[in-house]
C-alpha positions in Angstrom: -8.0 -10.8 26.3 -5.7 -9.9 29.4 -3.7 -13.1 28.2 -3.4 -12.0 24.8 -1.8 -8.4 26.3 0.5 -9.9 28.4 2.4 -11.6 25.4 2.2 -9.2 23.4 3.3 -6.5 25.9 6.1 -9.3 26.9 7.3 -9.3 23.1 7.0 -6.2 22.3 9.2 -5.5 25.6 11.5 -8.2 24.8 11.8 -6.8 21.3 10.8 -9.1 19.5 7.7 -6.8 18.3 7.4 -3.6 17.3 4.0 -1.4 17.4 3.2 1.5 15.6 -0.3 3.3 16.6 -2.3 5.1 14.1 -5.1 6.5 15.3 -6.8 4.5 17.1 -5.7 1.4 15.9 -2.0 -0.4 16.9 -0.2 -2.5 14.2 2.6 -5.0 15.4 5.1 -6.6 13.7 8.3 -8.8 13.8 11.2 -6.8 15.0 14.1 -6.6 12.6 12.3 -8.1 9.7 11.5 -4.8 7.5 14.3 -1.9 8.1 12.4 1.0 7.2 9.1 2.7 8.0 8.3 3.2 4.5 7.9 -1.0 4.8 5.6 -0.4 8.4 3.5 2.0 6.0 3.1 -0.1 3.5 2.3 -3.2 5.5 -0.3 -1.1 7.2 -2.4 -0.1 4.1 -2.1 -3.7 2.5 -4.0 -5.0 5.9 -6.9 -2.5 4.6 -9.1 -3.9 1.9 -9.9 -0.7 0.2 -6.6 1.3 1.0 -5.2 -1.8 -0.8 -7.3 -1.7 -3.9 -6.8 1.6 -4.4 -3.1 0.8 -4.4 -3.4 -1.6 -6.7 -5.3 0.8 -8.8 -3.0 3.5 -8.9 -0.3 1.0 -9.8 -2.4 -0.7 -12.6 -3.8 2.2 -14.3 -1.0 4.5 -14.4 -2.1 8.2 -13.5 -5.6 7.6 -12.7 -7.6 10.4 -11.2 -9.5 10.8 -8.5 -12.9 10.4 -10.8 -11.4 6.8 -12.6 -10.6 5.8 -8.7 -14.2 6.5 -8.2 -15.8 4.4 -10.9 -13.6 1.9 -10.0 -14.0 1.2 -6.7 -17.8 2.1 -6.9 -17.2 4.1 -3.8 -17.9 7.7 -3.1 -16.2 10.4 -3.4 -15.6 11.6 -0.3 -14.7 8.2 0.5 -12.0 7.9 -2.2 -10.8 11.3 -1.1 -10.5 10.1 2.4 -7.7 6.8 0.8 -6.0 9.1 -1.1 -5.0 11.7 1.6 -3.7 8.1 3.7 -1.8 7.1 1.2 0.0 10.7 0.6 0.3 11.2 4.1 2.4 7.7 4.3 4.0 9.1 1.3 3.0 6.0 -0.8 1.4 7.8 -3.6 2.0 11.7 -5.1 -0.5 13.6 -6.9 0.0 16.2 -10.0 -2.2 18.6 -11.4 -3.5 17.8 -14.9 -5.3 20.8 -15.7 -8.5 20.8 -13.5 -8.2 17.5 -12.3 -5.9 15.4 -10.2 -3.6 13.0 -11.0 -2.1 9.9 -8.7 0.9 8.0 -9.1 2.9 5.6 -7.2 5.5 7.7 -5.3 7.6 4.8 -3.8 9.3 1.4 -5.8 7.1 -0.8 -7.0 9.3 -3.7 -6.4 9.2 -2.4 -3.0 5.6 -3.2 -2.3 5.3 -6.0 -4.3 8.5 -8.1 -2.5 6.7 -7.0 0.4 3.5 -8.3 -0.3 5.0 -11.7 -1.9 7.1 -12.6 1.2 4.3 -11.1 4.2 0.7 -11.4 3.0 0.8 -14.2 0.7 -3.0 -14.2 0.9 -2.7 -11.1 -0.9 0.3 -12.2 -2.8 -2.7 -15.1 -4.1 -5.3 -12.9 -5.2 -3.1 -9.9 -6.6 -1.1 -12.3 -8.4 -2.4 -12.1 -11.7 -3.3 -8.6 -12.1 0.3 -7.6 -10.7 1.4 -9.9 -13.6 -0.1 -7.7 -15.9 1.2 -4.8 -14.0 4.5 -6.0 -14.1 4.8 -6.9 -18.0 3.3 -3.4 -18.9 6.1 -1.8 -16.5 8.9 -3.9 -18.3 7.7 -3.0 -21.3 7.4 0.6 -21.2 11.6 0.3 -19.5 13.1 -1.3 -22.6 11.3 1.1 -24.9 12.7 3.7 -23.2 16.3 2.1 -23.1 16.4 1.5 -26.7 
């Protein structure tokens, strides 16, 4: 372990790493590769299996609420709830009122998160792939009916 610190504290020191602490986790990543913390944010909920489905959900379903997010992901409430204030606190997601209930859309470019998962978590790139596809089509779809 203390050998594993001292390279990272000599890259990071070097700059050739940047951290970010959360809590009580640290994230690092390659320095200069994304420009903008919005990319540190989203890197940081992709490397979270549940943040990340939730994401996915979000940008699948279109307006979900908190109640679809719960059947779902089969997880509890509170548990959801818990997500959801992440991903608004990293300003990934915004939430409207829909009479009683609450609604969740993406807040940042979808293209955005995507490019990002394509070029650094191609593992997730993998297994997203063909719901994103999906995604993607719907999204396209919905642009040139508006456009025309």
């Amino acid at each position: 372990m203390g050998t594993i610190q001292y390279h990272i504290n000599y890259l990071t020191n070097t700059k050739k790493l940047t951290s970010i602490r959360r809590g009580l986790k640290k994230f690092y990543f390659v320095d200069g590769v994304i420009c903008s913390i919005n990319g540190y944010n989203i890197l940081q909920i992709l490397s979270q299996d549940t943040a990340r489905e939730i994401l996915l959900l979000i940008i699948e379903k279109q307006n979900p609420t908190q109640s679809d997010l719960i059947r779902q992901t089969g997880m509890s409430g509170a548990g959801v709830n818990w997500h959801l204030k992440r991903l608004l606190e990293f300003k990934l997601i915004s939430e409207s009122r829909s009479g009683k209930y609450k609604r969740y859309r993406l807040a940042t470019d979808s293209k955005t998160i995507i490019e990002i998962i394509k070029n650094y978590s191609p593992g997730i790139w993998d297994r997203w792939n063909g719901r994103l596809t999906d995604v993607l089509l719907f999204l396209s779809e919905g642009i040139t009916h508006d456009n025309t």
